[in-house]
Phi, psi and omega in degrees: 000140179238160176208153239217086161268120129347157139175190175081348192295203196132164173277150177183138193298108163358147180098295175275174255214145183194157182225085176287159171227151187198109169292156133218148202210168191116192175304031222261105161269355144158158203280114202258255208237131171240135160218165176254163153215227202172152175204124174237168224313135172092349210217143173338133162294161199212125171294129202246299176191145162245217197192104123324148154351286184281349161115009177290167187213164152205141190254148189264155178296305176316340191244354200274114196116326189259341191233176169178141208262208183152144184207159177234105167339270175331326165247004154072014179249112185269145188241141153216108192279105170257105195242163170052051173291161214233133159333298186274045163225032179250110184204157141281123173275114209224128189296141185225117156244112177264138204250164152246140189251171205294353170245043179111341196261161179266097189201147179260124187239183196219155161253209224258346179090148161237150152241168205235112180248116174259115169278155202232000000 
């Protein structure tokens, strides 16, 4: 079993900045394409930005310039550094990973969501 922690969300004043995080730990022969996405109230989950392995990256237009993901191989960790945050950027926020697992299988697992409230 692999599982997929969060962490870092919270309130914060327009303008300013949070930085989430997301372990995976577990049954892990390595950590594939990592992404955050998001989904607030009412509205469809949305691909926010991802990662390859190798460090390529894409971005939602709405967040581009302003967030930027980044992950460190060696701890199974994905990162997303948010600045200059928005009111309409208040979502829960969800780790996306596809693992291979130690016996081989191929599977995308999610985490549990943080949420991010931005105030204006």
């Amino acid at each position: 079993q692999v599982q997929l922690v969060e962490s870092g969300g919270g309130l914060v004043q327009a303008g300013g900045s949070l930085r989430l995080s997301c372990a995976a730990s577990g049954s892990i022969f390595s950590v594939n394409a990592m992404g955050w996405y998001r989904q607030a109230p009412g509205k469809q989950r949305e691909l926010v930005a991802g990662i390859t392995r190798g460090g390529t990256t894409n971005y939602a237009h709405s967040v581009e310039g302003r967030f930027t993901i980044s992950r460190d191989n060696a701890k199974n960790t994905v990162y997303l550094q948010m600045t200059s945050l928005k009111p309409e950027d208040t979502a829960v926020y969800y780790c996306n990973a596809g693992v291979t697992t130690r016996d081989f299988r191929s599977i995308t697992y999610w985490g549990k969501g943080t949420l991010v409230t931005v105030s204006s």
